[in-house]
PDB file of N, H, CA, C and O in Angstrom:
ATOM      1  N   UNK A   1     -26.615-210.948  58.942  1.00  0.00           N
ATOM      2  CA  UNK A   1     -26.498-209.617  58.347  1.00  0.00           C
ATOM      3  C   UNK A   1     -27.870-208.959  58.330  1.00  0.00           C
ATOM      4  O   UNK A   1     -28.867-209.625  58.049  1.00  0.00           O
ATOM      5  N   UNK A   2     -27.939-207.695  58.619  1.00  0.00           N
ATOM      6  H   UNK A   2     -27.130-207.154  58.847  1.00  0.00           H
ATOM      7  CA  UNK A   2     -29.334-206.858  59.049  1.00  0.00           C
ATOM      8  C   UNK A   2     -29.520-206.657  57.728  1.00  0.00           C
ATOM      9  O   UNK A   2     -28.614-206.735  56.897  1.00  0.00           O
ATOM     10  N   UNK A   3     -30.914-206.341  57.435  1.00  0.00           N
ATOM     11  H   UNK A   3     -31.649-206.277  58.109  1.00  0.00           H
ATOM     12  CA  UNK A   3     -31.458-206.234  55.937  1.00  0.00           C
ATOM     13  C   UNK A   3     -31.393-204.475  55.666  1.00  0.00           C
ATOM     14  O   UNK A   3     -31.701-203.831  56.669  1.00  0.00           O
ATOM     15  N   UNK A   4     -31.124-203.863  54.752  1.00  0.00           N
ATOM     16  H   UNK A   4     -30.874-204.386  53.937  1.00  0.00           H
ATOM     17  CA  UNK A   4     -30.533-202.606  54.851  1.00  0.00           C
ATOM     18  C   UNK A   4     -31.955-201.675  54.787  1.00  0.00           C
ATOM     19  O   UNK A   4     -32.784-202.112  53.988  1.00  0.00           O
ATOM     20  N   UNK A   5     -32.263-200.694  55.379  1.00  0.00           N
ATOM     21  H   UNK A   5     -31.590-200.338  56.027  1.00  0.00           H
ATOM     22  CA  UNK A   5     -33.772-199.769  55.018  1.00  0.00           C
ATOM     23  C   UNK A   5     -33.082-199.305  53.604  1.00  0.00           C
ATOM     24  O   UNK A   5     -32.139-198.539  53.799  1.00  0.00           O
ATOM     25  N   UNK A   6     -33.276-199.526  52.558  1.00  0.00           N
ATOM     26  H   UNK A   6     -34.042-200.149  52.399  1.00  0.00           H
ATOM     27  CA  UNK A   6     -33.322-198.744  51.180  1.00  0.00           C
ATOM     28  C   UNK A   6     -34.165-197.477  51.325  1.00  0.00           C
ATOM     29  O   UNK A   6     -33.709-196.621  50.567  1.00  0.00           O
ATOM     30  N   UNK A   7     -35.146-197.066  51.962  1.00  0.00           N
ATOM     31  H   UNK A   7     -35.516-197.761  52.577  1.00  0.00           H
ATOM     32  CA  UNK A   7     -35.881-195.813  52.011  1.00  0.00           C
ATOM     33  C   UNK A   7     -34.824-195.212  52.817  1.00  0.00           C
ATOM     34  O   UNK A   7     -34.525-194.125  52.322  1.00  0.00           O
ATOM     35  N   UNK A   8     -34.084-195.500  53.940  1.00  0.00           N
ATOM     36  H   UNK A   8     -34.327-196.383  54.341  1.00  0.00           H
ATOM     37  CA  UNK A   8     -33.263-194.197  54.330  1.00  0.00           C
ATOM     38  C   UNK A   8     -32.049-193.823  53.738  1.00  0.00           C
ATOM     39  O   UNK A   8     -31.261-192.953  54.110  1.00  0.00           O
ATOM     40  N   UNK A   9     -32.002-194.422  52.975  1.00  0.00           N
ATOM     41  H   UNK A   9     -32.642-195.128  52.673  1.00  0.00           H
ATOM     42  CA  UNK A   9     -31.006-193.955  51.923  1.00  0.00           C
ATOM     43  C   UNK A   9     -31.404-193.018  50.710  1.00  0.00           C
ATOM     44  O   UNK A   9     -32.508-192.994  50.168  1.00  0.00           O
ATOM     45  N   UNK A  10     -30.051-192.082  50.313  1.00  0.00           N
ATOM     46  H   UNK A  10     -29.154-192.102  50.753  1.00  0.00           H
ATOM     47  CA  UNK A  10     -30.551-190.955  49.398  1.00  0.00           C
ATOM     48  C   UNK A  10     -30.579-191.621  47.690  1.00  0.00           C
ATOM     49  O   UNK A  10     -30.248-192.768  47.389  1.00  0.00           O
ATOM     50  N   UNK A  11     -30.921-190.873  47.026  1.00  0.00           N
ATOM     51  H   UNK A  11     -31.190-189.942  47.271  1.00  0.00           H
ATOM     52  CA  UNK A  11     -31.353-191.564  45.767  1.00  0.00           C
ATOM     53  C   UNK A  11     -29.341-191.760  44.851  1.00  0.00           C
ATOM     54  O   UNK A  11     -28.846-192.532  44.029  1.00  0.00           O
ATOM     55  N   UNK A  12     -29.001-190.937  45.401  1.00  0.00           N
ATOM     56  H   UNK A  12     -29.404-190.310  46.068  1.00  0.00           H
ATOM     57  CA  UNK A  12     -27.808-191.343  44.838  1.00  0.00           C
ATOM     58  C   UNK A  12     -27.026-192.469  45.702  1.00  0.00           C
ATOM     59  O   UNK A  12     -25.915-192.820  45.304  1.00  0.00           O
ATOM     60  N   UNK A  13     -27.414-192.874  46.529  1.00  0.00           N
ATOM     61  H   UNK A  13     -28.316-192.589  46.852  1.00  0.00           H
ATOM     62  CA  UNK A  13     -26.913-194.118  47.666  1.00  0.00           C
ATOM     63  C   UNK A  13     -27.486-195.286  46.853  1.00  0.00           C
ATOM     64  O   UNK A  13     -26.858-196.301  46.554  1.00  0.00           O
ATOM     65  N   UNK A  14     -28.944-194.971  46.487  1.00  0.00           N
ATOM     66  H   UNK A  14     -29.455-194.146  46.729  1.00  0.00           H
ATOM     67  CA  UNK A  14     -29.452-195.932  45.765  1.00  0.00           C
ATOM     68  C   UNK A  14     -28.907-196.850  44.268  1.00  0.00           C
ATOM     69  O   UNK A  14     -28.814-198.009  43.865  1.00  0.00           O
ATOM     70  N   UNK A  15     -28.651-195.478  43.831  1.00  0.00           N
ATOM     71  H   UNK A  15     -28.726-194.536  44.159  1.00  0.00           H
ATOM     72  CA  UNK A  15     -28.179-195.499  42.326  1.00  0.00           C
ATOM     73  C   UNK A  15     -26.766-196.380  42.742  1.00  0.00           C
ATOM     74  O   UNK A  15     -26.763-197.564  42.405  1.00  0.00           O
ATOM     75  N   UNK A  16     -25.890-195.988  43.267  1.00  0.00           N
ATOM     76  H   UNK A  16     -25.892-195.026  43.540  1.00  0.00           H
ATOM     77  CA  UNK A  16     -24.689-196.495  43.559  1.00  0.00           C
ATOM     78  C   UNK A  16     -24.595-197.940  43.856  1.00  0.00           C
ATOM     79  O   UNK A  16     -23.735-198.593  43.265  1.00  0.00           O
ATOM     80  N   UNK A  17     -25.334-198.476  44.650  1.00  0.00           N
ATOM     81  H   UNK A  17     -26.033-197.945  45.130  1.00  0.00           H
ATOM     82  CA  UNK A  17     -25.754-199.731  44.767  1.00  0.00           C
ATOM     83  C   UNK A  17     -26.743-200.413  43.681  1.00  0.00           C
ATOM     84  O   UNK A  17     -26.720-201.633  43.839  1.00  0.00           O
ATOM     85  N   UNK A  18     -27.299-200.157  43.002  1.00  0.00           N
ATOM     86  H   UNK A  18     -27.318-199.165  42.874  1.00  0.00           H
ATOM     87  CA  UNK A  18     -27.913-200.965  41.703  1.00  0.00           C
ATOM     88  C   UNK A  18     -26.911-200.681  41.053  1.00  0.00           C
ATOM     89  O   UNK A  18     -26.377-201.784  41.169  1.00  0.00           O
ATOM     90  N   UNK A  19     -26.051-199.985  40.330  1.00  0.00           N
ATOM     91  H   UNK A  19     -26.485-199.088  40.237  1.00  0.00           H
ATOM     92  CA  UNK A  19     -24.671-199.763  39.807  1.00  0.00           C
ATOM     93  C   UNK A  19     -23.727-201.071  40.277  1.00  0.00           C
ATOM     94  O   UNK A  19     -23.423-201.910  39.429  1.00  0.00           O
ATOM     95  N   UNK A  20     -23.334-201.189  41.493  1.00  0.00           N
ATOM     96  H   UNK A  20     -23.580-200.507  42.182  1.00  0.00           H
ATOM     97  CA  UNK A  20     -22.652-202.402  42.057  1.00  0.00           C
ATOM     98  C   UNK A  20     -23.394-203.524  41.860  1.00  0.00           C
ATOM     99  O   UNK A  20     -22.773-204.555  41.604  1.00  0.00           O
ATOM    100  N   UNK A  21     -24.715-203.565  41.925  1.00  0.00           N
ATOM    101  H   UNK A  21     -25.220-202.727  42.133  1.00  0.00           H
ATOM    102  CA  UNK A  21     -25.029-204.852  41.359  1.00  0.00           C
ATOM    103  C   UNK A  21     -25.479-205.318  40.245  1.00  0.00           C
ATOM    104  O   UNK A  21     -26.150-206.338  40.094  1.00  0.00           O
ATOM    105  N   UNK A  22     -25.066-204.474  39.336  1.00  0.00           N
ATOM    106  H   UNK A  22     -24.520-203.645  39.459  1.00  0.00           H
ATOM    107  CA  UNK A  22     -25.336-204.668  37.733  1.00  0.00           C
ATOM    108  C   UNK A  22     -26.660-204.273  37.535  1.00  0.00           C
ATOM    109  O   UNK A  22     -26.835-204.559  36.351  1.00  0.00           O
ATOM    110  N   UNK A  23     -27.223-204.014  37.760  1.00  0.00           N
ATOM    111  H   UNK A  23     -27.081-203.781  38.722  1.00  0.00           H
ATOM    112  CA  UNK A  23     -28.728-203.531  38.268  1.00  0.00           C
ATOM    113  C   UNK A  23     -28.973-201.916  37.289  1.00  0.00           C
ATOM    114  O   UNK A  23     -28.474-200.898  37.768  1.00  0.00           O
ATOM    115  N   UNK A  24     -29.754-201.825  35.948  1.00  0.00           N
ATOM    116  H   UNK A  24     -30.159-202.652  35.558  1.00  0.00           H
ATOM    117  CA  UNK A  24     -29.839-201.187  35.408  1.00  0.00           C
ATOM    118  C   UNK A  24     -31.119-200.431  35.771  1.00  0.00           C
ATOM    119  O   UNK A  24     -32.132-201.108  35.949  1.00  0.00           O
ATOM    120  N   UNK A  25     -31.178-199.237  35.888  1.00  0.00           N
ATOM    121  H   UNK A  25     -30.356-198.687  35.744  1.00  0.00           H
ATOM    122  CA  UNK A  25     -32.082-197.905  36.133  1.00  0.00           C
ATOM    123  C   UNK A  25     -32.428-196.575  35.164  1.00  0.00           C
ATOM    124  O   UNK A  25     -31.636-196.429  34.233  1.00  0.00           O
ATOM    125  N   UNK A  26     -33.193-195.879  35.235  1.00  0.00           N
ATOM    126  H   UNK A  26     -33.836-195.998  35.991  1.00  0.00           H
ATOM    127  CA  UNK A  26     -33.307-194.913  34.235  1.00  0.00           C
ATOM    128  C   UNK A  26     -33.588-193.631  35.564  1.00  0.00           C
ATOM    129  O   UNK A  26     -34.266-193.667  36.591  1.00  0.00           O
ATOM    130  N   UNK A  27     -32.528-192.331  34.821  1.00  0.00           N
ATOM    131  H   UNK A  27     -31.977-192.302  33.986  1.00  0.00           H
ATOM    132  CA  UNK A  27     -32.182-191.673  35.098  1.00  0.00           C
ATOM    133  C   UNK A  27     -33.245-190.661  36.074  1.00  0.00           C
ATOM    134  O   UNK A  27     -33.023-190.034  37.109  1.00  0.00           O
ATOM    135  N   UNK A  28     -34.307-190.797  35.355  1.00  0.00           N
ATOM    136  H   UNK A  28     -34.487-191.306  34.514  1.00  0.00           H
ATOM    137  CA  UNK A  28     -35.487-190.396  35.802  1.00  0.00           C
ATOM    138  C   UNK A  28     -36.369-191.157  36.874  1.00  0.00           C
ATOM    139  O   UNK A  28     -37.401-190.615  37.270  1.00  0.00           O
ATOM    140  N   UNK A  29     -35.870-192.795  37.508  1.00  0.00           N
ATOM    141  H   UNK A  29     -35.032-193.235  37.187  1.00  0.00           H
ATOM    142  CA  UNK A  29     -36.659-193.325  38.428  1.00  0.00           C
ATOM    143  C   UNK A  29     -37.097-192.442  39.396  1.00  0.00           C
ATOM    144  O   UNK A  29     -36.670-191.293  39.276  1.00  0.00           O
ATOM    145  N   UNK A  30     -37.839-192.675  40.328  1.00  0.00           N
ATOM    146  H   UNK A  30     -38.185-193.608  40.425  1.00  0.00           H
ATOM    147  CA  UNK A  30     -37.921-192.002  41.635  1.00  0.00           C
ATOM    148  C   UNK A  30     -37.509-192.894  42.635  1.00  0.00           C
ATOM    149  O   UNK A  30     -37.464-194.122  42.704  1.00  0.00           O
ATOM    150  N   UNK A  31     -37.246-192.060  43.324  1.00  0.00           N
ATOM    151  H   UNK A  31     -37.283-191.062  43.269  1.00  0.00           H
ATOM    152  CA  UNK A  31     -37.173-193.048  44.792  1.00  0.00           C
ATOM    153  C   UNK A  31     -37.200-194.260  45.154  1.00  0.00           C
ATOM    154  O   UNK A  31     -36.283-195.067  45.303  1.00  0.00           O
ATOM    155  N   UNK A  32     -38.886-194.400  45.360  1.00  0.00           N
ATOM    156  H   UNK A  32     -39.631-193.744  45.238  1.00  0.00           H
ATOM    157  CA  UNK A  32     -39.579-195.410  45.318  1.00  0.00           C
ATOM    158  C   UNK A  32     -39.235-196.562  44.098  1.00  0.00           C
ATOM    159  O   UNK A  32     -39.220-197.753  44.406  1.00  0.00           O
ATOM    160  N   UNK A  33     -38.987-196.171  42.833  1.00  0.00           N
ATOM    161  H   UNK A  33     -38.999-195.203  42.582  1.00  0.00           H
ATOM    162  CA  UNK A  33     -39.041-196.692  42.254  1.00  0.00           C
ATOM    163  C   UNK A  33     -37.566-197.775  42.181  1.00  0.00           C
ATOM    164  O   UNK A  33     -37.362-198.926  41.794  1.00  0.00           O
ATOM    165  N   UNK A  34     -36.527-196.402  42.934  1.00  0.00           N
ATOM    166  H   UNK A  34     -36.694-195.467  43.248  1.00  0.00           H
ATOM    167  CA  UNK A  34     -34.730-197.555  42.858  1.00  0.00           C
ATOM    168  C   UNK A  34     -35.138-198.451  43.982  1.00  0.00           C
ATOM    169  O   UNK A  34     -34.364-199.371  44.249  1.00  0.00           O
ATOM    170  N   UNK A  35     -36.386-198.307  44.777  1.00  0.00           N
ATOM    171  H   UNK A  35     -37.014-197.560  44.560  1.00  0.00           H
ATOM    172  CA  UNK A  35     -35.986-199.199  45.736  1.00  0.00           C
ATOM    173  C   UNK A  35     -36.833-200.430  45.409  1.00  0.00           C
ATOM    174  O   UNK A  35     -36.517-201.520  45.888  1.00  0.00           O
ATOM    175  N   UNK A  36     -37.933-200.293  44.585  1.00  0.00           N
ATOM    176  H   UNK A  36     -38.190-199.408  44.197  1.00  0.00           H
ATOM    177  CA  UNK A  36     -38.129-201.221  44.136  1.00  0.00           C
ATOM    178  C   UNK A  36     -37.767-202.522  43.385  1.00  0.00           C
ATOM    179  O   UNK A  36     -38.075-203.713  43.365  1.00  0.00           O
ATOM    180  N   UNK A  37     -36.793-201.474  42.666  1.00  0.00           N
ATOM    181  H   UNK A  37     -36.543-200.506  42.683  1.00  0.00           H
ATOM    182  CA  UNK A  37     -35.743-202.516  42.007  1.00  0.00           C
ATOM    183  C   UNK A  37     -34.495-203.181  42.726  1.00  0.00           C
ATOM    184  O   UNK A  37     -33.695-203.974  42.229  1.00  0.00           O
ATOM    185  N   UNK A  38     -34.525-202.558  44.290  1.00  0.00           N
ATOM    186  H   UNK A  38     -35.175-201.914  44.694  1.00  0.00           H
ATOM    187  CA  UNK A  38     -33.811-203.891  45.432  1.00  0.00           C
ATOM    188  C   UNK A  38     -34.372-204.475  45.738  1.00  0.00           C
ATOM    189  O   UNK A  38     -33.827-205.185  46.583  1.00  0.00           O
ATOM    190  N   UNK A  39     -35.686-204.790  45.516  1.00  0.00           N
ATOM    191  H   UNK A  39     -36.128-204.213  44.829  1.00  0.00           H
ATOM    192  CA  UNK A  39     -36.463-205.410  46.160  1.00  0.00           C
ATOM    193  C   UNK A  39     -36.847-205.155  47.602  1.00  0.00           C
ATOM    194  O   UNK A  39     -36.924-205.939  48.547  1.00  0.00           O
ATOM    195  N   UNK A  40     -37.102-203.663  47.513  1.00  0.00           N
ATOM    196  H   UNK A  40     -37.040-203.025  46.746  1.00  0.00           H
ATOM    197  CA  UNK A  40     -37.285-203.209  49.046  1.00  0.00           C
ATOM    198  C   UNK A  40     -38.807-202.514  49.120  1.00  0.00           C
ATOM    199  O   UNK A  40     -39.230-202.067  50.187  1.00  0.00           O
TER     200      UNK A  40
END
């Protein structure tokens, strides 16, 4: 399985997927910051 680019994804693509993985965020992250929390 290919490892997914989290940067080309939009911030609500992001959100949606930390959502599916139980993965809690604040409303205000940036970008950078949801993708940090995939570990991307």
């Amino acid at each position: 399985m290919a490892a997914v680019d989290y940067n080309s994804l939009t911030k609500d693509q992001l959100k949606a997927i930390l959502d599916e993985q139980g993965i809690s965020y604040k409303s205000t992250d940036t970008k950078g910051e949801l993708v940090a929390l995939l570990g991307g």
